[in-house]
DSSP file (Angstrom, degrees, kcal/mol; ACC not computed):
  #  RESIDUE AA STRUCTURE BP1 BP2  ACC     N-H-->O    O-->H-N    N-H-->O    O-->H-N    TCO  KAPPA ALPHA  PHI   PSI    X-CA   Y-CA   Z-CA
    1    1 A X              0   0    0      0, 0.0     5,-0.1     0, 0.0     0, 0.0   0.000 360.0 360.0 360.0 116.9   35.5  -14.8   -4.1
    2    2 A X    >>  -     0   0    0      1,-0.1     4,-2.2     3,-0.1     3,-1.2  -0.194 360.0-107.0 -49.6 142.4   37.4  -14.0   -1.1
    3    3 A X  H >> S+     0   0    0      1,-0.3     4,-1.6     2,-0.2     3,-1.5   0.876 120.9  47.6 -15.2 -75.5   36.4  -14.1    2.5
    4    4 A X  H 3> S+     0   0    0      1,-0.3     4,-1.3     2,-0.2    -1,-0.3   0.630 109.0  56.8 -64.4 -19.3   36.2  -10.5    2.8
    5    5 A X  H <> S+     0   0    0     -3,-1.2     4,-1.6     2,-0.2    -1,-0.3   0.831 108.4  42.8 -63.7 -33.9   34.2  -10.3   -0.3
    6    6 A X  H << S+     0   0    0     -4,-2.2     4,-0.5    -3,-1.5    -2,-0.2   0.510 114.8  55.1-107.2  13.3   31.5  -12.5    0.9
    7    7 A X  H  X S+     0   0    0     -4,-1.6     4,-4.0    -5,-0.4     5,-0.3   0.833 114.4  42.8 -65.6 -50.9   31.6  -10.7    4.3
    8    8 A X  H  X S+     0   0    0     -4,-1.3     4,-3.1     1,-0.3    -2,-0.2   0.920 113.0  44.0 -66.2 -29.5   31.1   -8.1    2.7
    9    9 A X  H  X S+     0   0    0     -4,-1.6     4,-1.9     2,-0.2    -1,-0.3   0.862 115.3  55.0 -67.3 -31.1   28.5   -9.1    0.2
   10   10 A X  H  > S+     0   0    0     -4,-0.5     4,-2.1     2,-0.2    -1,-0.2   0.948 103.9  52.1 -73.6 -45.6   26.7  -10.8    3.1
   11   11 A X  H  X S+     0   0    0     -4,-4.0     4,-2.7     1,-0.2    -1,-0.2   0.890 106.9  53.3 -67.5 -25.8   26.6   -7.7    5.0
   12   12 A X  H  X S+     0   0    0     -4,-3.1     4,-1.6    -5,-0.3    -2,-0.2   0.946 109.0  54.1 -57.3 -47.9   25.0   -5.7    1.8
   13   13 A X  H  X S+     0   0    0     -4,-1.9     4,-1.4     2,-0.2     5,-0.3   0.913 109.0  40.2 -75.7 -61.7   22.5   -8.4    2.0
   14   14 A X  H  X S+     0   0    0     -4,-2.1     4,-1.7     1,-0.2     3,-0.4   0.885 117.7  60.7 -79.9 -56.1   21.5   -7.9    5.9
   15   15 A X  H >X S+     0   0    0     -4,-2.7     4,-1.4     1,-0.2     3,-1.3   0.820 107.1  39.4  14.3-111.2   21.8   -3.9    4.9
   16   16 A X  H 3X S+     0   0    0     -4,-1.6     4,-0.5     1,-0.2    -2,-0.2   0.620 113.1  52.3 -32.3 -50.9   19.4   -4.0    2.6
   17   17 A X  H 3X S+     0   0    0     -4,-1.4     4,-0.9    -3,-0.4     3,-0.3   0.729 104.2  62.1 -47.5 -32.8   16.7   -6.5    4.5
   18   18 A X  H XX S+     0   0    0     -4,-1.7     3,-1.3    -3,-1.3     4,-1.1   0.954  86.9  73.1 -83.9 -43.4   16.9   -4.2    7.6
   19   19 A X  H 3X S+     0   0    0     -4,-1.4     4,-4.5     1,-0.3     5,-0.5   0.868  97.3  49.4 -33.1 -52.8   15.5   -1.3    5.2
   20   20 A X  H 3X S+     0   0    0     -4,-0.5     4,-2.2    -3,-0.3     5,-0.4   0.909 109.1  55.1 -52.2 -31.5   12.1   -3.2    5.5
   21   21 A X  H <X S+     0   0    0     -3,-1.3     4,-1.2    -4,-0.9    -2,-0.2   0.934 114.0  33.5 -76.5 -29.4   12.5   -3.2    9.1
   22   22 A X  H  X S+     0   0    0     -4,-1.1     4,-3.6     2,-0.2     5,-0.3   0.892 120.1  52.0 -77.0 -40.5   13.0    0.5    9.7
   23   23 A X  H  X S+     0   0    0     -4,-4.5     4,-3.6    -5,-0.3     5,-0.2   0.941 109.7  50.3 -48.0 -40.7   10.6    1.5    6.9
   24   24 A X  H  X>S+     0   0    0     -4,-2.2     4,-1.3    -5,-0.5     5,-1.2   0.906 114.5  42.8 -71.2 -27.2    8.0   -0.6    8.2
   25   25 A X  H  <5S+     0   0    0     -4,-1.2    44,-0.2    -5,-0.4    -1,-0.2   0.998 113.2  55.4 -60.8 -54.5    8.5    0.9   11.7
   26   26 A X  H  <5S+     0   0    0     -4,-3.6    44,-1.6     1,-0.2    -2,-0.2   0.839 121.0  26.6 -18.3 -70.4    8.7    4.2   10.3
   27   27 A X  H  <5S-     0   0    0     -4,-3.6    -1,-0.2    -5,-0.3    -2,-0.2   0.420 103.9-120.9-116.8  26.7    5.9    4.1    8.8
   28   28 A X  T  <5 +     0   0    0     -4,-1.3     2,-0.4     1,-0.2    -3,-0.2   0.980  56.6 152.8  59.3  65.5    3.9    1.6   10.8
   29   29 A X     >< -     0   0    0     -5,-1.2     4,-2.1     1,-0.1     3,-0.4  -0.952  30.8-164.9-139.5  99.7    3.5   -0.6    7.9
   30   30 A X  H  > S+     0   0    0     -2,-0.4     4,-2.5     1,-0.2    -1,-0.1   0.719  81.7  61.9 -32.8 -47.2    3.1   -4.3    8.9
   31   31 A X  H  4 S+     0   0    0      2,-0.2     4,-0.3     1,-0.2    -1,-0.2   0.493 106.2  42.1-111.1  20.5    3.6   -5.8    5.6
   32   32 A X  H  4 S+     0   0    0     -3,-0.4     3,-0.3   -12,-0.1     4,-0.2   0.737 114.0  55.6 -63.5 -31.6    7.1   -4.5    5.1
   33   33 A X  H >X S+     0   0    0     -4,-2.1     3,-3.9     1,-0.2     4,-2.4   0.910 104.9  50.5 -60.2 -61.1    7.4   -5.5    8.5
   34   34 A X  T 3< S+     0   0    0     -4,-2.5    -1,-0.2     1,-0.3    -3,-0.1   0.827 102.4  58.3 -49.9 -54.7    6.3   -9.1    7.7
   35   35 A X  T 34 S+     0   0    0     -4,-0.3    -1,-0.3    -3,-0.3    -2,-0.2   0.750 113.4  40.4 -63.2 -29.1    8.7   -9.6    4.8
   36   36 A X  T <4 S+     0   0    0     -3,-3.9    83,-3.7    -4,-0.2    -2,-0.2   0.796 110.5  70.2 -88.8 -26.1   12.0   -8.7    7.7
   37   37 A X  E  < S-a  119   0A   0     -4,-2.4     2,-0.3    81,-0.2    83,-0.2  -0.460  87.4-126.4 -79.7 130.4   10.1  -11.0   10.7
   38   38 A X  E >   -     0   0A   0     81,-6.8     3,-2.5     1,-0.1    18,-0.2  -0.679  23.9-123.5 -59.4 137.7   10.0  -14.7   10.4
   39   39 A X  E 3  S+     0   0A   0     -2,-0.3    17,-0.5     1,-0.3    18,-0.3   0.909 117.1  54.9 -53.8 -25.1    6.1  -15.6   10.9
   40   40 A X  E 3  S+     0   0A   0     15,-0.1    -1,-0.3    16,-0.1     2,-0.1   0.171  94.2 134.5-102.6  34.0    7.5  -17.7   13.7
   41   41 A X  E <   -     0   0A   0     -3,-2.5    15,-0.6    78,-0.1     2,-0.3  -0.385  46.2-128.2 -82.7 168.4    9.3  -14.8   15.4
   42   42 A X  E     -aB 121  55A   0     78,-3.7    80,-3.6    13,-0.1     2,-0.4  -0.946  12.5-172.6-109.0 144.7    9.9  -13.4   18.8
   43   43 A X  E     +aB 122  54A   0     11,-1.8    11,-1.3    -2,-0.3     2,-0.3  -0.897  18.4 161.1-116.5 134.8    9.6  -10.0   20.3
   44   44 A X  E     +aB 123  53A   0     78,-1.1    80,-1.8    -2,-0.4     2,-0.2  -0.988  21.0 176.2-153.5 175.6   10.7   -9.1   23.8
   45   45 A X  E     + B   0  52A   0      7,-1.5     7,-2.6    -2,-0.3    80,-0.1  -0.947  12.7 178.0-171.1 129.0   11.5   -6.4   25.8
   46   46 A X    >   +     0   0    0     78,-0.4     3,-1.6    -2,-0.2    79,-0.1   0.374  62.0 107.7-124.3  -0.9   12.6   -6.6   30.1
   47   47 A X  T 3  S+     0   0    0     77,-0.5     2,-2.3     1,-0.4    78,-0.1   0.860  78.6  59.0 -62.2 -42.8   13.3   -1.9   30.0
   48   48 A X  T 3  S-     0   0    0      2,-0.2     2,-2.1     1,-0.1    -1,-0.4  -0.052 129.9-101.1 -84.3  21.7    9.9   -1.9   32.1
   49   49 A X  S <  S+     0   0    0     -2,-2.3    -1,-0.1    -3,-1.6    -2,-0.1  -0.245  98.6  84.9  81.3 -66.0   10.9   -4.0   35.0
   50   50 A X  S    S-     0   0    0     -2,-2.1     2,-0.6     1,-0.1    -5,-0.2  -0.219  83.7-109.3 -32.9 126.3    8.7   -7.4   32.9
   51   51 A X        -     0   0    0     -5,-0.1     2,-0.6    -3,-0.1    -5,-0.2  -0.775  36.6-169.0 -58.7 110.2    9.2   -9.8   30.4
   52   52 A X  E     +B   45   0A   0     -7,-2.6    -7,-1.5    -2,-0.6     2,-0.1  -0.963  13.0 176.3 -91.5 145.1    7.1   -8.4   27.5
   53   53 A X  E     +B   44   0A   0     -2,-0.6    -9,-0.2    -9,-0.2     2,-0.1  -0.554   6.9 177.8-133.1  81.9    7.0  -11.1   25.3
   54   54 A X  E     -B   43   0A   0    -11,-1.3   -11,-1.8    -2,-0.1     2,-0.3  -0.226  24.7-144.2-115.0 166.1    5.0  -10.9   22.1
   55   55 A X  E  >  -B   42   0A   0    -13,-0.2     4,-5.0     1,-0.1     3,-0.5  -0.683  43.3-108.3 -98.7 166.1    4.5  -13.6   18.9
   56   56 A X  H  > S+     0   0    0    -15,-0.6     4,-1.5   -17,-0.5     5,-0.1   0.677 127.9  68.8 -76.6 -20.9    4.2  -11.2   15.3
   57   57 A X  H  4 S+     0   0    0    -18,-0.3     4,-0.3     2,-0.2    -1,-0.2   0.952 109.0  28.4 -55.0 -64.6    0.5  -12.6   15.8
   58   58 A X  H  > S+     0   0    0     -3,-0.5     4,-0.8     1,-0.2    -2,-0.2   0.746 125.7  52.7 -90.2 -64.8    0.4  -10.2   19.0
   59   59 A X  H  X S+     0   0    0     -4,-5.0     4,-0.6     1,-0.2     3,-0.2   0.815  96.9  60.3 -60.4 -25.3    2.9   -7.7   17.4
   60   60 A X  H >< S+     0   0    0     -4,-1.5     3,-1.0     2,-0.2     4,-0.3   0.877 103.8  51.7 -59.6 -60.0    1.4   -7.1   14.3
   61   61 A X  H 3> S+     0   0    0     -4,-0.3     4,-2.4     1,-0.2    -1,-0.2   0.690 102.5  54.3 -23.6 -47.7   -1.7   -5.7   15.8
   62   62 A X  H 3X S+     0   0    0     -4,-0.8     4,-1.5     2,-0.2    -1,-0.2   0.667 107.8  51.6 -94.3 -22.9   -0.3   -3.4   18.0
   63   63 A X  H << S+     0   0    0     -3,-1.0    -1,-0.2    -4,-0.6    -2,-0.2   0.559 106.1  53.3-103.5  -0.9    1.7   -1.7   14.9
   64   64 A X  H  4 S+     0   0    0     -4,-0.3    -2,-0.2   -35,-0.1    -3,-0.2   0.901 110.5  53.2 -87.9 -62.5   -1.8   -1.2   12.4
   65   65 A X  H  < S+     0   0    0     -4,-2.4    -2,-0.2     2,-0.0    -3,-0.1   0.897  98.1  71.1 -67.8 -44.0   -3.4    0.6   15.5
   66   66 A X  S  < S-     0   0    0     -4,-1.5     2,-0.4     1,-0.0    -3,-0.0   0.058  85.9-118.9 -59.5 176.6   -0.5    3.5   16.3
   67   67 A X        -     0   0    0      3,-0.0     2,-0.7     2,-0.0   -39,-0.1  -0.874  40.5-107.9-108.0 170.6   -0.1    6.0   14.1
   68   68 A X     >  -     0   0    0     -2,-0.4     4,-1.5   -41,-0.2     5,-0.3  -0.756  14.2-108.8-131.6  99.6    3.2    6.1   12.6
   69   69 A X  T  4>S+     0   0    0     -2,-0.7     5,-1.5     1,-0.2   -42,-0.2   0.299 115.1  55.4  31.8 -87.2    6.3    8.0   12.7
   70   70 A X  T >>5S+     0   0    0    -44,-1.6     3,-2.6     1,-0.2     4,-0.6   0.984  97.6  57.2  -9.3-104.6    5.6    9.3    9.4
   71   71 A X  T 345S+     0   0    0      1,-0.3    -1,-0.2     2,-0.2    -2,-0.2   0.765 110.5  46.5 -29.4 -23.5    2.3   10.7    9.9
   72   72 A X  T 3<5S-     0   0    0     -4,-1.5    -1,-0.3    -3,-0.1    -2,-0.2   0.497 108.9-123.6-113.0  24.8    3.6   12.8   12.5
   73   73 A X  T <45 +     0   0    0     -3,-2.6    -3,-0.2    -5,-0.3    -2,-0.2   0.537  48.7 162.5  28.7  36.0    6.8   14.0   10.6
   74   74 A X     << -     0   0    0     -5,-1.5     2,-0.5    -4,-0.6    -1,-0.2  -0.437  41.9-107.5 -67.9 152.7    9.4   12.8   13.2
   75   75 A X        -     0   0    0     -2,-0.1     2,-0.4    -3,-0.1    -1,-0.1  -0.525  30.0-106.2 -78.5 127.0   12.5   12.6   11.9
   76   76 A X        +     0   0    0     -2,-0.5    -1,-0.1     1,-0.1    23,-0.0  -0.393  38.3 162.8 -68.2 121.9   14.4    9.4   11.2
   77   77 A X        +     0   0    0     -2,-0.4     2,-0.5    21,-0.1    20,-0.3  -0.231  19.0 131.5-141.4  67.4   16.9    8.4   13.2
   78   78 A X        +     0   0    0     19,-0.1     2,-0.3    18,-0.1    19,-0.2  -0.897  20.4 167.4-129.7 138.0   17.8    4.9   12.7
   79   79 A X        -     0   0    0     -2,-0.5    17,-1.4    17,-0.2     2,-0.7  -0.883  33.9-118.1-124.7 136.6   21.4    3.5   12.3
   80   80 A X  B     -C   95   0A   0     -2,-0.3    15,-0.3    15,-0.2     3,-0.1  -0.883  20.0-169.2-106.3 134.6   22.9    0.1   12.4
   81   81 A X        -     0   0    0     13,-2.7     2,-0.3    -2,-0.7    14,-0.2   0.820  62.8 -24.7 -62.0 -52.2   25.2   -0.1   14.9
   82   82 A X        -     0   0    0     12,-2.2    12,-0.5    -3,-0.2     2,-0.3  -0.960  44.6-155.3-150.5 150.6   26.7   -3.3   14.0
   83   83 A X        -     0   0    0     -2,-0.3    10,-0.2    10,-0.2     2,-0.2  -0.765  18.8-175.3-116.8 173.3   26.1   -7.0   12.0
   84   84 A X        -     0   0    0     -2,-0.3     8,-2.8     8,-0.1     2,-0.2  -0.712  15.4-131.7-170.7 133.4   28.1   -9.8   13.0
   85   85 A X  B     -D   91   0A   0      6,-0.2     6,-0.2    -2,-0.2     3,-0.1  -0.611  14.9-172.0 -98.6 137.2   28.1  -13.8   11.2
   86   86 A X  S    S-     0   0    0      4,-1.7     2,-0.2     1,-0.5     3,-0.1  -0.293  80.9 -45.5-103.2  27.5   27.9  -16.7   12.9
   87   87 A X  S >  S-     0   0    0      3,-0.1     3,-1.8     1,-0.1    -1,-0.5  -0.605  91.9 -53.6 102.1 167.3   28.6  -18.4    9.7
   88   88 A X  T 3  S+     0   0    0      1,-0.3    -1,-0.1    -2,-0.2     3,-0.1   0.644 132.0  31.0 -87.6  10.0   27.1  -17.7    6.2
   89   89 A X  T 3  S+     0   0    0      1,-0.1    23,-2.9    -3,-0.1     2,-0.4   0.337 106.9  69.4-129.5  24.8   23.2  -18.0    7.2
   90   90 A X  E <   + E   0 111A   0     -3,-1.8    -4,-1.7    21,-0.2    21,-0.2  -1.000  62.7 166.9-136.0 128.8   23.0  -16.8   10.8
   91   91 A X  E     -DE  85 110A   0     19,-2.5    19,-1.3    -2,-0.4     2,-0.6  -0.962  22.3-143.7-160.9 145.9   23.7  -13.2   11.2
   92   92 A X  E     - E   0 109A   0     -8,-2.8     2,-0.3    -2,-0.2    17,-0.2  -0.960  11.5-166.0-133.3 137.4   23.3  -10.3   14.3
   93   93 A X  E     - E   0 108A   0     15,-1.7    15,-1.8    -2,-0.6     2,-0.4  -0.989  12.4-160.4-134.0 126.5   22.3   -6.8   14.1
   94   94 A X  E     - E   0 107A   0    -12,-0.5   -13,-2.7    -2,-0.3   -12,-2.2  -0.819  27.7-175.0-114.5 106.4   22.6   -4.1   16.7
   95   95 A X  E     -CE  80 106A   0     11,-2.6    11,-1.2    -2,-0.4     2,-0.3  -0.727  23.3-152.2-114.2 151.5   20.1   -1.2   15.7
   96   96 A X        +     0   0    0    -17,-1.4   -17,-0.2    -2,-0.2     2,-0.2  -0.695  28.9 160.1-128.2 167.4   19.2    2.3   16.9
   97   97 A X        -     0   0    0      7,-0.4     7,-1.8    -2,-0.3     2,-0.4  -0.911  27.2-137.1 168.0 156.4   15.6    3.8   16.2
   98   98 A X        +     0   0    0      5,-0.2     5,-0.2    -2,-0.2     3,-0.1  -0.952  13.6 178.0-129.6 139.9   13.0    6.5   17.4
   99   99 A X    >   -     0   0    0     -2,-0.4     3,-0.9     3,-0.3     2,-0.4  -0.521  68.9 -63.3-140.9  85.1    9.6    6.2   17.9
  100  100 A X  T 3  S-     0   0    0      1,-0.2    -1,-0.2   -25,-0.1   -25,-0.0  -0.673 124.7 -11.5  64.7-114.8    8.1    9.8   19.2
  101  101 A X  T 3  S+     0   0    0     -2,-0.4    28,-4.9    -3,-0.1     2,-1.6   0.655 120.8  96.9 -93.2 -17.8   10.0   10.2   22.7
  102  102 A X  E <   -G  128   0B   0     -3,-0.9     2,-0.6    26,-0.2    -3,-0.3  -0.514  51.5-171.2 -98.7 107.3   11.4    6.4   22.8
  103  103 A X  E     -G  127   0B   0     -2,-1.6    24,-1.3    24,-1.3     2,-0.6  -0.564  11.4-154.1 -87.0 129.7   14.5    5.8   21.7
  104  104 A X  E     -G  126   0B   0     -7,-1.8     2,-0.6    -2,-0.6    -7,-0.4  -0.726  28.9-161.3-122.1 141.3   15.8    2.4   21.3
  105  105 A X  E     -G  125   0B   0     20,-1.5    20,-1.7    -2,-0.6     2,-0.3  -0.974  35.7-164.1 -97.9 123.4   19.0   -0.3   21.1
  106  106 A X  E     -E   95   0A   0    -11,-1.2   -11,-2.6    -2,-0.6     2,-1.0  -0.972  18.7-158.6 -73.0 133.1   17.6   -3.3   19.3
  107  107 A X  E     -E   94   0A   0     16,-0.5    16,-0.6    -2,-0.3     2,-0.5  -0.789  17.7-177.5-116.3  92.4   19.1   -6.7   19.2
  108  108 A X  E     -EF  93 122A   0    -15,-1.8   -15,-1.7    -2,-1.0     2,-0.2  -0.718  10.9-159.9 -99.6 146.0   17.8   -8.6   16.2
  109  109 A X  E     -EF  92 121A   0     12,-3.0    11,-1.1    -2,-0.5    12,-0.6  -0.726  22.7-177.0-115.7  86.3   18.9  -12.1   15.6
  110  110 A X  E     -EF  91 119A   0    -19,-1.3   -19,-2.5    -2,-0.2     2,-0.3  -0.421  21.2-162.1-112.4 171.3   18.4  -13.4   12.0
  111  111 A X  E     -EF  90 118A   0      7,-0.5     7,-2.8   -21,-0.2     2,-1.3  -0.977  24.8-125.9-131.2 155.3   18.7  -16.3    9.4
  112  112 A X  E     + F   0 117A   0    -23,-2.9     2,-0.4    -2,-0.3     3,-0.2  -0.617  41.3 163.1 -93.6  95.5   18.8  -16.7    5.8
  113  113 A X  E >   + F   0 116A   0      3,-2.4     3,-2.2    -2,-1.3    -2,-0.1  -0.933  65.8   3.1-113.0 154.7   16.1  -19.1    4.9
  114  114 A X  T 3  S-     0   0    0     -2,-0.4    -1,-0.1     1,-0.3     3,-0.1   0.567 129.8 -61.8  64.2  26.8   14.7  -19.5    1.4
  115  115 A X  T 3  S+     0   0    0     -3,-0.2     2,-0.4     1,-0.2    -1,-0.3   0.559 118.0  86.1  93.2  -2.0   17.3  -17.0    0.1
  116  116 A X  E <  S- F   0 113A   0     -3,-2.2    -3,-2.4    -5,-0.0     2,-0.5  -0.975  79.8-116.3-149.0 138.5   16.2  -13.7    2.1
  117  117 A X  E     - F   0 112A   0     -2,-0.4     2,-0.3    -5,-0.2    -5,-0.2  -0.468  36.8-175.4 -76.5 143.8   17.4  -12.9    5.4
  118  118 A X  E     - F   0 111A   0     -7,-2.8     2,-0.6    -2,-0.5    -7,-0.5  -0.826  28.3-105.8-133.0 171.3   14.5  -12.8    7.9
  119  119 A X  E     +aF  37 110A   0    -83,-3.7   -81,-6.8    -2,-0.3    -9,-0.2  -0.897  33.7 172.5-108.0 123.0   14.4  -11.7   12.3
  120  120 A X  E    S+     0   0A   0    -11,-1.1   -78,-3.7    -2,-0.6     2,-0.5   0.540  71.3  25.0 -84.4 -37.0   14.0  -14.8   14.4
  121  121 A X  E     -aF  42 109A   0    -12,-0.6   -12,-3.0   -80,-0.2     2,-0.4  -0.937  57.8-178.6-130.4 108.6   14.5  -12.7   17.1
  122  122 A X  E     +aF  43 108A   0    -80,-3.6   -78,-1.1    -2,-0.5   -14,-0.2  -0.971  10.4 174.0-114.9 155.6   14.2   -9.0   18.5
  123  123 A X  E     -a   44   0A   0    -16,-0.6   -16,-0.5    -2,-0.4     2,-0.4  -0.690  13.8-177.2-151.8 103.3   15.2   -7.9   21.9
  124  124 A X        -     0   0    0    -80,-1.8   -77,-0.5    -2,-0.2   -78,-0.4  -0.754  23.4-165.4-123.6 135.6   15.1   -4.7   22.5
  125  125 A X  E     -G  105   0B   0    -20,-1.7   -20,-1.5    -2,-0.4     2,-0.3  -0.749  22.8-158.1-112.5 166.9   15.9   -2.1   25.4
  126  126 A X  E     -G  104   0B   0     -2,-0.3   -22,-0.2   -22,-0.2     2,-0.2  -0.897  14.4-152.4 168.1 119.1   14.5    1.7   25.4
  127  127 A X  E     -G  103   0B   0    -24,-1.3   -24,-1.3    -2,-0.3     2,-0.6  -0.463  19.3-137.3 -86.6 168.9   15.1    5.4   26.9
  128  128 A X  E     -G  102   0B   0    -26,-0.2   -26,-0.2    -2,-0.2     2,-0.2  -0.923  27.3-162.3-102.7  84.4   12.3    8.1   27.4
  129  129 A X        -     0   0    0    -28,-4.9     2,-0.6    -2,-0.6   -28,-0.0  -0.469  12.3-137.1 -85.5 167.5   14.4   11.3   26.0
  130  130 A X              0   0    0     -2,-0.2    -1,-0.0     1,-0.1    -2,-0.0  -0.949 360.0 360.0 -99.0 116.7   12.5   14.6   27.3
  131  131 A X              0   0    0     -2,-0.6    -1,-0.1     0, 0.0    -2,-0.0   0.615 360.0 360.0 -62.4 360.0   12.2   17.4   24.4
């Protein structure tokens, strides 16, 4: 297989993983969410002036309580920007997403352990649009 075949095949793979992460956002469903996050990940966020900094222990919670995307028929509007390889198990993806009025750049950082690409890492910045 050529280079540019297993970029490309690699990038189908990260593709395809990211689906859990926007479904699960979407529809505020934890355990798709749990299948893209490593248990041992981090979430952070500085748009608020702060470090938030949450564990999926912390995050997890907080995404059973809202109600979800879905339920309130907003429209999907989540893209990925970009992937980029560090090499064939280390991978970065630059994401767009909506959640009611907050629109968001996410910076996930992932690896391929145990055969499936998983988020070590999100870091994420977010506008307020105004209807």
């Amino acid at each position: 297989m050529t280079a540019a075949a297993d970029h490309s095949a690699a990038y189908a793979e990260v593709a395809h993983a990211l689906a859990d992460y926007f479904d699960g956002l979407h529809f505020s469903d934890t355990k798709r969410l749990s299948r893209i996050f490593h248990p041992q990940a981090i979430y952070a966020c500085a748009t608020e002036g702060e470090l938030l900094r949450l564990t999926m222990q912390e995050y997890f919670p907080i995404v059973d309580k809202r109600p979800s995307p879905a339920s309130r028929s907003e429209p999907r509007v989540d893209r990925i920007v970009s992937i980029e390889f560090a090499g064939a198990v280390t991978a970065f993806a630059k994401l767009n997403c909506a959640i009611g009025p907050k629109h968001f750049t996410d910076f996930l950082t992932l690896v391929k352990l145990e055969g499936r690409w998983q988020i070590m890492a999100k870091v994420f910045h977010f506008d307020v649009q105004s209807n």
